[in-house]
Structure formats: structure tokens, C-alpha cells
N, C-alpha and C positions, 0 to 999 in steps of 0.2 A: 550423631547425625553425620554421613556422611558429606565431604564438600570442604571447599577452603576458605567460606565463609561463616564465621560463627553463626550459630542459629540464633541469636537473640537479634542480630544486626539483621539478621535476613525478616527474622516477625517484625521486626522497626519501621521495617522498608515496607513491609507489604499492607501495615495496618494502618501508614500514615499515607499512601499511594492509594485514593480514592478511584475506582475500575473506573465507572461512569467519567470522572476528568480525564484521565489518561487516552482511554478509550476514544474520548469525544474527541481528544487532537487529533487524532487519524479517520474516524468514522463520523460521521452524521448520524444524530441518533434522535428518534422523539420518544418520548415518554407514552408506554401506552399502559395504563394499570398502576404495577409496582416496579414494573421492567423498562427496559429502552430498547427500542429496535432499529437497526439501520442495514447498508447494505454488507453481506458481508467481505473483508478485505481479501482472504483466503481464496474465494471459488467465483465464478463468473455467476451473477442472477439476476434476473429481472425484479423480482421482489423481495422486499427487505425478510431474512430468515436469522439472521444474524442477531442476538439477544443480547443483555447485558442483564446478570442478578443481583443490583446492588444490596439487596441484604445478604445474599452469601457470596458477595465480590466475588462473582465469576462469570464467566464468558461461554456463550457457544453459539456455533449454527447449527442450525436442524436439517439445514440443507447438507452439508459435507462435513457435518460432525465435529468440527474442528471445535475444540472448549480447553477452560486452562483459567489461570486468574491473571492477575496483574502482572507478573513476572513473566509469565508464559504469553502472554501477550505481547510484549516487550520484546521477546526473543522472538518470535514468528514474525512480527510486523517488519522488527530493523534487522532481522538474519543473524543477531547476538544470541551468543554462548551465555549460560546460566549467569555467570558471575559479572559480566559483561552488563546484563541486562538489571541486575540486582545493581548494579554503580552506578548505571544511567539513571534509575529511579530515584535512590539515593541520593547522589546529584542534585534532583529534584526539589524532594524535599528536605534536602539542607543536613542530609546524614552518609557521615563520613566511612566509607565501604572498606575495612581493613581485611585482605587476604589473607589467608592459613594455610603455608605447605603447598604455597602455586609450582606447581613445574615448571621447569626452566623457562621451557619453551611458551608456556603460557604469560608468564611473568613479562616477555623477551616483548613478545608484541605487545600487552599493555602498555609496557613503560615506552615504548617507538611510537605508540598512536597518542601517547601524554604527552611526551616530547615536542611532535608534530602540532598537537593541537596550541600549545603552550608558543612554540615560535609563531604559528600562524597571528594566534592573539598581539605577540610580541608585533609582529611587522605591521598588521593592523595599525596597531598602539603609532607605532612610528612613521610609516606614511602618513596618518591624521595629522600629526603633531608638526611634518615638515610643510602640510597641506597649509596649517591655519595659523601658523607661527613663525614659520623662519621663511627669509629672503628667497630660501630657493621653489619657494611655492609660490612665488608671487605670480609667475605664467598658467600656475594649474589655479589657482583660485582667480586669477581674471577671467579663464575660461570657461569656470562653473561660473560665477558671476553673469558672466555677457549673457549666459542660456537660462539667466534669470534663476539659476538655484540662488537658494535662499542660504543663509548662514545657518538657520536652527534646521535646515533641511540637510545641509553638508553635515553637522553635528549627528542626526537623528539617525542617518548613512553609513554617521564615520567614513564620509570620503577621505583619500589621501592623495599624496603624489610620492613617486617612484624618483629619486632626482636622476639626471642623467649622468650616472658616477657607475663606473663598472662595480663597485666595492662599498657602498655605503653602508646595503643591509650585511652585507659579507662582514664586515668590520663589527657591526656591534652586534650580530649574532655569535663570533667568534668571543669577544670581550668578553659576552655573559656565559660561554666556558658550550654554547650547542652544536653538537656533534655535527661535522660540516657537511661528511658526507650522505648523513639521516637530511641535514637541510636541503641536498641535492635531491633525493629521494621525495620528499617531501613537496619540490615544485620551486622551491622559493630561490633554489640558487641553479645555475647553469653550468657545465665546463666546457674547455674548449675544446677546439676539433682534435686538439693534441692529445688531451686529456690530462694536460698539466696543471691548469690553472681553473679554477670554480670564478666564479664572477655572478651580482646580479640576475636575479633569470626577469625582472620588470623594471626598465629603465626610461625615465624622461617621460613618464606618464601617471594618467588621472587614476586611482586608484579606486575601485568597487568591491567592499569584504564582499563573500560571497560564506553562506550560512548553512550550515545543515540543520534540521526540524528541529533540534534543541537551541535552534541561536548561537552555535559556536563558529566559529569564523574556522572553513574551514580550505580556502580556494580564496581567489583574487579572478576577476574583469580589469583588463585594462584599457585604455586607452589611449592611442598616441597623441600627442598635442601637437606634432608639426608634421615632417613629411613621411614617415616612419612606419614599415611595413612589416607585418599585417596592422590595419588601422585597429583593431581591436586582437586584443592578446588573452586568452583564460589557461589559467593554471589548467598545467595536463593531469592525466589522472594518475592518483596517487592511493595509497591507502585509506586516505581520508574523503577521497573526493571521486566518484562519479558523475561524469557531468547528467548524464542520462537521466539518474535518478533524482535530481534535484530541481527545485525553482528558484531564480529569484525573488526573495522578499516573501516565500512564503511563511518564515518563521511570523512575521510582521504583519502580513496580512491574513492571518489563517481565521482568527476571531471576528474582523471585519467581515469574510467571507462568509461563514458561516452565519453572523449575525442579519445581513444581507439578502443570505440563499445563492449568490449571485460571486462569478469569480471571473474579472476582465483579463483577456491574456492579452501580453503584449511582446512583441519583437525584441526589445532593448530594454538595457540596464535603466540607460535615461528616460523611456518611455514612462516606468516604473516611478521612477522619480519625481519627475515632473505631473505624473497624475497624481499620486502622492500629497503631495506640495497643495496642489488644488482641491484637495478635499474626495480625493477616489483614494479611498484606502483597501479597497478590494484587488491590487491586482497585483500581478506575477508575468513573470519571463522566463522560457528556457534561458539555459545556458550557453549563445552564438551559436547554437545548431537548431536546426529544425524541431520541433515538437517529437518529442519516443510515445512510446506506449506505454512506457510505466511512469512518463510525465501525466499522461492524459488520465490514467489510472488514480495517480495521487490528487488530480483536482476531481477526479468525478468523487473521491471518499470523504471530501471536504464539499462540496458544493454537486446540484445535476444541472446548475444553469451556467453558461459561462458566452461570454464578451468574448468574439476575438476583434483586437483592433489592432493590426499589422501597419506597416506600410500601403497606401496608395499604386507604389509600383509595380511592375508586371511581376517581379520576385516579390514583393508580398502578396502580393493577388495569391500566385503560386502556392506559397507556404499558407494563406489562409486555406486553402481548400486540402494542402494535407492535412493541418491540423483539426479542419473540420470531420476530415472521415476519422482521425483516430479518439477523436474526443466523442464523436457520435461511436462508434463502435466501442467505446467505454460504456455507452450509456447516460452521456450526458444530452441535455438541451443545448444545442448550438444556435447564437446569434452572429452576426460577422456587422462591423463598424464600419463605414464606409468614410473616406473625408476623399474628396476632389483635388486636383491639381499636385499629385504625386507628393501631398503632404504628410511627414510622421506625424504621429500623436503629439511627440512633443512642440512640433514644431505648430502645430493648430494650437494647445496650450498658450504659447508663449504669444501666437500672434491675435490670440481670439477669448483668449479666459478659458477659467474649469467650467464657469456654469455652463456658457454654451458648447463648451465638451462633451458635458453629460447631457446638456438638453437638446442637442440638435446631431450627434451624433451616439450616441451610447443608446439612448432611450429611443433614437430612430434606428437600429440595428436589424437588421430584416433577418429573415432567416436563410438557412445556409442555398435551401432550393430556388429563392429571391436571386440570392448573391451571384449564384450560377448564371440563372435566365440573362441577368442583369451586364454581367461579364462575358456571358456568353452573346451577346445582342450587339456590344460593342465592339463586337470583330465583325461584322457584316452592314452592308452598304444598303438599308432594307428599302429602300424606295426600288433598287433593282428587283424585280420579279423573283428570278433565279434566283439570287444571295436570301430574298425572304421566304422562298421555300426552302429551303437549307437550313436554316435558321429553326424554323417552324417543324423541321424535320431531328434535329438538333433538340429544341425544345422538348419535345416529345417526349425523346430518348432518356432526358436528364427526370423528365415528371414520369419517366414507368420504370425508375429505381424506387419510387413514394411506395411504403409499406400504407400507407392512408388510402382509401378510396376517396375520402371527405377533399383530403388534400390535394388530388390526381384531379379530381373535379374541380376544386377550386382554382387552379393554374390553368385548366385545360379552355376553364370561362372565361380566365386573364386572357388568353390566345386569342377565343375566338369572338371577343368583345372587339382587344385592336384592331385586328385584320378583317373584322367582318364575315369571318368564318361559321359554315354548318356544325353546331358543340357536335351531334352526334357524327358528322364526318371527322371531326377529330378524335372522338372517342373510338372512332371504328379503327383512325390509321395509329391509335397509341396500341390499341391490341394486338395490331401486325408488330408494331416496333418490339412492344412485351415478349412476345412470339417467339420472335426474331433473337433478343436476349438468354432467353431460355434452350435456345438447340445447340447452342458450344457444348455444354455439360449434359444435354441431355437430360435434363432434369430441372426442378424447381431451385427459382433461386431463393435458396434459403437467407434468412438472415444471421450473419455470425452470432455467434450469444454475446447474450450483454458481457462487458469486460470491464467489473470493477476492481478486483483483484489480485492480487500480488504477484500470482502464481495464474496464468489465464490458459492454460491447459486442463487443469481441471475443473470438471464436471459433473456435478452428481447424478448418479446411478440410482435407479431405485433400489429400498432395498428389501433385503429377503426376510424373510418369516424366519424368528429366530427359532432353535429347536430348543425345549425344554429344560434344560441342563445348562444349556448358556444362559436363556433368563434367570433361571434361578441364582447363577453365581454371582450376574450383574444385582439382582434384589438384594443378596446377602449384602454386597461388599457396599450398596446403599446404604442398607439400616445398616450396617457396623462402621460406618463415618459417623453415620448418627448415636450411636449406642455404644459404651463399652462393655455393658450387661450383654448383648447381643454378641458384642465381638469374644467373648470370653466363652461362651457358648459354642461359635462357630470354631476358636480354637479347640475349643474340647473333642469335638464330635470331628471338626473336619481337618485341621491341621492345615498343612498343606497340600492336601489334595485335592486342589481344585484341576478343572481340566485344562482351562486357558492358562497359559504361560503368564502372562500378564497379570493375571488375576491373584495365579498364587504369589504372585513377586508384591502385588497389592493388599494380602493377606496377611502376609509378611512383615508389611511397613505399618500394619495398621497395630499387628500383636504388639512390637516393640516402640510404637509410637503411644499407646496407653500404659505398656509396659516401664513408659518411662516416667508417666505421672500427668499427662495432659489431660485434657477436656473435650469432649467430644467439641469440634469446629471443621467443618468441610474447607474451609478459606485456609485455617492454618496447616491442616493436615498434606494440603495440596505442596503449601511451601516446604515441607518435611521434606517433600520427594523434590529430587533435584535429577532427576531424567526426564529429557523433552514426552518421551514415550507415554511413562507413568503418567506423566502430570495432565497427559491429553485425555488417558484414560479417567482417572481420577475425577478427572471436572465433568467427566461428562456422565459417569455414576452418581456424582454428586447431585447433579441437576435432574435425577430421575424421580417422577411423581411420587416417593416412598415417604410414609410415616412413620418412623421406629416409636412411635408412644402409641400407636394405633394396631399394630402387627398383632395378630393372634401368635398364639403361643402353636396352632394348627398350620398356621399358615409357615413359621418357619421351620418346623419340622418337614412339611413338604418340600420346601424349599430344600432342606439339609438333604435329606431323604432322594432326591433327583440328583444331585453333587454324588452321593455316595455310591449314587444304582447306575451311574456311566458306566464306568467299565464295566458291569456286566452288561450293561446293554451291547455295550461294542464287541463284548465275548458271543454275548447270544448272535448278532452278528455274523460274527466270524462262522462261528461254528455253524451254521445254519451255510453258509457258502460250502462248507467243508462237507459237509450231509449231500447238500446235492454232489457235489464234484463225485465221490466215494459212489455213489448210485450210479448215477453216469457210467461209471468206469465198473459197475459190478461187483463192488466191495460190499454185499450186504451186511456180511457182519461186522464192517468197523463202520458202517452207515448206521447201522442197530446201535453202535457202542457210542457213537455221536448223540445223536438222536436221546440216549438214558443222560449224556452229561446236557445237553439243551432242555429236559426235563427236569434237573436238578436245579437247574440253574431259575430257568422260569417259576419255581416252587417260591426259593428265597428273595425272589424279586415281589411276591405278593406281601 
């Protein structure tokens, strides 16, 4: 087997690495039959196409084809390399991934992203420890204290504090022998403008690990405790850390989420926390920037309903309503949180309880076309005439974006109940606005496709009527997963001669994967192959309607029989172009001398 992973450690990994668990921390999935279905993570869709076979642990959409098992999952989902993705499982379940004959180069960055990960832990480790035990935390723990975090909350967090020492973590990262300038790279240390001196890169503040979807600490939130600019600090990006692609607290909150349906976003580290605290174990936070699209993506694969409860201020107002159009063009259900009088979440929390949290602001969460009117209403003076046809004008605008007619009606009755307005004079002036919308582009405005996906460019294509010779190769190379009686057979008669590249490279793996004494198993034969290619192909053969205990002995003979009769087909072809071209041009006799090999040929095709 080729690979610098023993194949026993590889079958270890893959048959104690249940698809459906793994699977389920990225995707939503329910149970329909014997299968799971949810959305899939690969291609943008409205409805769930995406499978799960937990009796032959593999994966596929039927939308964009994408299939593979556990492993190959692993590597598409997190963008990891075979051996990468085989550690991470591993990991997992508690089995230790030993390498064989890594290339330098591959070796070079494992051991730089262990290292990385190993300080992170380490600084982790150490901020906590200065947070909740020595003198110099006593200003970071009064300050989580006053904002009412709890002690088993600081614990649960692994809050820290950063002391304000140019050199603290510098000193005992150095002590424990870690390479300084990987720690520079890594985020954790700083140098100076000279470029002489490395020092601290998080000083004299509150410390927030910050986690990738495995739980490992992989980035730091800080914050200042006195006059100290920027008030908040996040590890910049490193190998370890995109801030883009991460939440806080999702590692934490992903099972809540899921068990829920439901996933509250919030603005702030503390927001997180303090709802936390309160008994809302469902939420999460970008990382100090705005909401991305592959944030909104990873909460639509975990949950379609989601909370947002921002800031009260006109910058959260703001940020709610980007987050609402990226979370809605994910595909999710959007609600928006409202609290009065420019308060955060945490700070409602602290002055009012969790219950009335959740009961009078969460559970009263309008929806996003609410949140608009509503914000939108509050910039105009509406007893003035003028400011409430504007308004009303406005209104309109925002209700003929509604892909709903139900919904367009429902607002347009809100309107014309307050103001005492004709519904159908407002139905008539939302059609001008519609209208009016529509002649920039010249065209209908379409809606972008749902985007749950990893990858939101692609889109499936319908697809084509396969021709004869390729079904049959894909039939064979099914029953011969299943069969080695079959596969010995198809060695004899067909060898390598399949027409797809891919296929005979599948042929191949299968002769010398029986060749070496296994068992017919589509789940293990898939981990044989260690090419992204192969494995895509293989799962998705594997998952093909075929019975090799049912197959007529008729049936694969035809099957052989169309593999073998290609090439002349594609001779007959040819030669049939060549016939005419030779006519054309007034070659009778090498037309005639064509024409007897196109007769020969057609003979031994019967």
C-alpha cells in the first residue's frame, strides 16, 4: 500500500471513526430509512441531496457527486491532505497516527503546526493560571468578577490574563526550549520596530482561548483592562488561525445547537459568555469583525434557524442587517433580538436575569423584514405628512425584496391598517416600486442560490445520458468492490483496458487489493486508495444500485463485451469520417478500400 501511513493504523482510524458522528459535527442530518440526509456542505441547494451510508460508512451527494468515506470527508470539509486528515481522526478516537518516509517538506509543517498548537495550549495553560492564582491577576479577576462572570464560568472558558510584562510569556516559552521565532509566527510574540527584540504580543489584559472545531486553542481575544488601545486585541492570522473561518464557542456550543435547531449570534466574546452563564448554551460570535460568508455557511451546516442579538447601537443595528442578508443567502432562517436603550446582551443579562433574556427578548425576536420596517420607521418624524409618505414609500421598497406573496400581503396589511390606507392602493404602488427594481438589470431579480457550502461557486449542472461503455465500466468496477469472483474475471478478459483513465487506475487497485488477501468491503477498499481523485470516484461506484450475488452471468458478459467493443466502436467512427472525406474529394477507390475495412469491422462487432 502505498502512503506513509501504515495501512493497519489507517483501517483503525476508519473503523472506529463512525461517518454518521463525524459527519453530524459539520452537517445536520435526520434519519430517513437506513440513511441520513442533510444539506450538502460541498455545492449551494435548497434541499437536502447530501446522503450518509452508515452501513457501508460512506458519503455522497446526488446533487454534485461529491462521495468518499470518513477520511475523505475530513479532508474536503477542513482542506487536509490524506495523512493530515487520517491524524485528525485519529486524534479523535484516541489512536496514535505514526508516519512512514514523510518528505521533508511534509514532515517540516506538521511538526510547525504541533509546535504552534502545543504553545498555544501552553499560553492558554498560563494565562489561566496567572488569572486565578497569583497576585498579578487580581485586576483581571475583579474585572470578570464586577461583570458578574462566575468562577466555574472563568474555569469552563479558561479565562486568563496577559500580565503587563514585556517578557513573561517570552521567558517561559523560551525556558521550555520553543522556537522563538515559530512563536513570532505563530501570533504569540511580537518584535520591535528595529527588529531586535521579540517581546509579548498580549499585554496587561483579559485573556479568551479562542478554539478551532476540534477544541484546540488555537488564537487568543483580548482585552484591555485600562486605557489601552485597541480595546480589544485578536491574534492575527497565522497558520493556525483564520479569523474568517471560525466562531467563537462553537466547538462548545455546536451539540446545544443542534439539539435546539436554533443558533443565537452574538457580537462579543462576553456576550457569549454571559449568555452561557445564564443557561443559553446555544450561541456563538465572529471573531471582532463583521459576519463572512463562510461564518454564515458554517452556522447554516449546523443549524437553518439562528438568533441574531447584536448591540442596540446604530453599529449594531448596521452589522445586524449584514449579517442578516449573509445568513439569509446561506439559507438560513433569520430572527434579529431587539433590547432598548443602546444595551448589549451582556449588559441586559447582568441587569435583568437569563430568564427575562430569553423570555422577553430572544423568544420576542421578529424577523429580519420586522427589524427593517422597525428601524427603518425610527428615522422619520411620521405625524409629518411628507416624512410618512417617504416612510411608506421606503416600506414598500423593503416588502417588494419578499420572495413571499403571503408575506408581501401580510406587511402591506401592517401599513395599511396604521395609516388607514387603500390595501389595494398599496398593492398597486408596491408593483410600480417592484417595477422600478427590476429595470437596472433589465431583468428578473433572481434570487442567489441557497449557500450552504464550502465552496459557493459551484452548482450542479444537469446531467448527460451516459453512453454505453461508460455505464458498463462504472457496473463492473461496482460488482468487483463487491465480488473477487467477478473481479478475477474482469482481470482475465479485460485487464486494463478500460476506457476511462480513472477507472483502469480503479482496476488496478482492486486486482492487487484482492491480490493481497482481503475481503470484499467497499468502506475498506475506499481507504486502500489514498488519492483525493480515486476515493471520490470509488465512493461514488460503491454507492451504485448493484447486486454482485444477483448479476447474471448474461449480464456481465455484456457488460465485458461493450468495454471490449470501444475501440472498435470509435474505429468504426473514425473510419466512417474518412469514407466520406475520400468521396468528397473523389477517392473512389480508397473510399471502396475504407468502406470493405468498415464492413470487416462491423462483422466482428456482431
Amino acid at each position: 500500500m502505498a502512503g506513509r501511513i501504515p495501512e493497519e493504523i489507517i483501517e483503525q482510524v476508519r473503523t472506529k471513526s463512525d461517518i454518521v458522528d463525524v459527519i453530524g459535527q459539520y452537517v445536520h442530518l435526520k434519519k430517513t430509512g437506513r440513511n441520513y440526509f442533510g444539506l450538502c456542505p460541498f455545492h449551494s441547494e435548497k434541499s437536502p441531496s447530501f446522503a450518509v451510508h452508515p452501513d457501508k460508512q460512506l458519503f455522497r451527494c446526488y446533487g454534485c457527486g461529491e462521495a468518499g468515506n470518513v477520511i475523505s470527508f475530513v479532508m474536503k470539509v477542513e482542506g487536509l491532505e490524506f495523512p493530515e486528515a487520517v491524524r485528525q481522526l485519529g486524534s479523535r478516537v484516541g489512536i496514535e497516527v505514526l508516519h512512514q518516509q514523510d518528505r521533508p517538506e511534509d514532515d517540516r509543517i506538521r511538526r510547525k503546526k504541533d509546535v504552534m498548537l502545543s504553545a498555544h495550549d501552553f499560553a492558554a495553560k498560563l494565562y489561566h493560571h496567572l488569572l486565578r492564582n497569583t497576585d498579578h491577576g487580581e485586576s483581571a479577576r475583579n474585572y470578570l468578577l464586577n461583570r458578574q462572570i462566575q468562577l466555574a464560568t472563568i474555569e469552563e472558558f479558561a479565562l486568563g490574563y496577559s500580565p503587563d510584562s514585556w517578557n513573561t510569556l517570552l521567558y517561559q516559552l523560551e525556558k521550555r526550549e520553543y522556537p522563538l521565532p515559530l512563536m513570532e509566527e505563530a501570533g504569540l510574540l511580537g518584535r520591535s520596530e528595529n527588529g531586535e527584540r521579540l517581546f509579548d504580543k498580549f499585554r496587561g489584559r483579559v485573556m479568551f482561548p479562542i478554539h478551532d472545531s476540534q477544541g484546540q486553542v488555537v488564537a487568543f481575544g483580548a482585552r484591555a483592562l485600562g486605557d489601552a488601545q485597541p480595546k480589544y486585541l485578536n491574534s492575527p492570522e497565522t497558520p493556525l488561525f483564520n479569523k474568517s473561518q471560525l466562531l467563537f464557542n462553537l466547538h462548545r456550543a455546536r451539540s446545544f445547537i443542534r439539539k435546539q435547531q436554533e443558533a443565537v449570534l452574538f457580537e462579543g466574546y462576553v456576550d457569549v459568555i454571559s449568555a452561557w452563564q445564564a443557561g443559553i448554551q446555544n450561541g456563538v460570535a465572529s471573531l471582532g469583525t463583521s459576519l463572512t460568508e463562510q461564518q454564515a455557511r458554517i452556522i447554516r451546516r449546523n443549524t437553518e434557524h439562528v438568533i441574531i442579538c447584536y448591540d442596540s447601537d446604530q453599529a449594531g443595528i448596521d452589522a445586524a442587517f449584514k449579517a442578516a442578508d449573509l445568513l439569509e443567502k446561506a439559507g438560513c432562517i433569520v430572527k434579529v433580538a431587539q433590547m432598548a436603550g443602546g444595551m448589549d446582551p451582556d449588559d441586559y443579562i447582568r441587569e435583568h436575569g437569563g430568564e427575562r433574556f430569553r423570555s422577553d427578548i430572544l423568544l420576542n425576536a421578529s424577523s429580519v423584514i420586522a427589524f427593517r420596517l422597525q428601524v427603518l420607521r425610527s428615522r422619520y418624524a411620521l405625524q409629518d405628512e411628507t416624512e410618512r409618505m417617504q416612510y411608506i414609500h421606503e416600506a414598500l421598497t423593503e416588502i417588494s425584496h419578499l420572495s413571499s406573496a403571503v408575506e408581501r400581503d401580510h406587511y402591506m396589511r401592517q401599513l395599511a391598517e396604521e395609516f388607514h390606507l387603500s390595501l389595494d392602493a398599496l398593492k398597486l404602488e408596491q408593483k410600480k416600486v417592484f417595477k422600478t427594481q427590476k429595470k437596472p438589470n433589465n431583468r428578473d431579480n433572481l434570487k442567489e442560490g441557497w449557500n450552504n457550502s464550502i465552496d459557493n461557486s459551484r452548482h450542479v449542472a444537469a446531467k448527460p445520458l451516459l453512453p454505453a461503455y461508460l455505464t458498463a465500466e462504472k457496473h463492473l468496477l461496482a460488482l468487483m468492490m463487491q465480488s473477487a469472483e467477478i473481479t478475477e474475471q474482469v482481470q482475465a478478459q479485460i485487464g486494463a483496458d478500460f476506457a476511462v483513465e480513472d477507472h483502469a487506475a480503479l482496476a488496478a487497485h482492486l486486482y492487487r487489493y484482492y491480490a493481497q488477501g482481503y475481503d470484499p468491503d467497499t468502506a475498506r477498499f475506499v481507504s486502500f486508495l489514498q488519492d483525493r481523485r480515486l476515493i471520490d470516484r470509488a465512493s461514488e461506484l460503491a454507492l451504485l444500485d448493484m447486486d454482485a450475488s444477483a448479476v447474471t452471468a448474461r449480464q456481465l458478459a455484456d457488460y465485458v463485451r461493450q468495454v471490449l467493443t470501444y475501440p472498435k466502436r470509435m474505429q468504426l467512427e473514425e473510419l466512417n469520417r474518412e469514407k466520406i472525406t475520400q468521396e468528397r474529394a473523389g477517392n473512389a477507390l480508397e473510399a471502396a478500400r475504407i468502406g470493405m475495412e468498415i464492413i470487416r469491422l462491423q462483422q466482428s462487432l456482431k
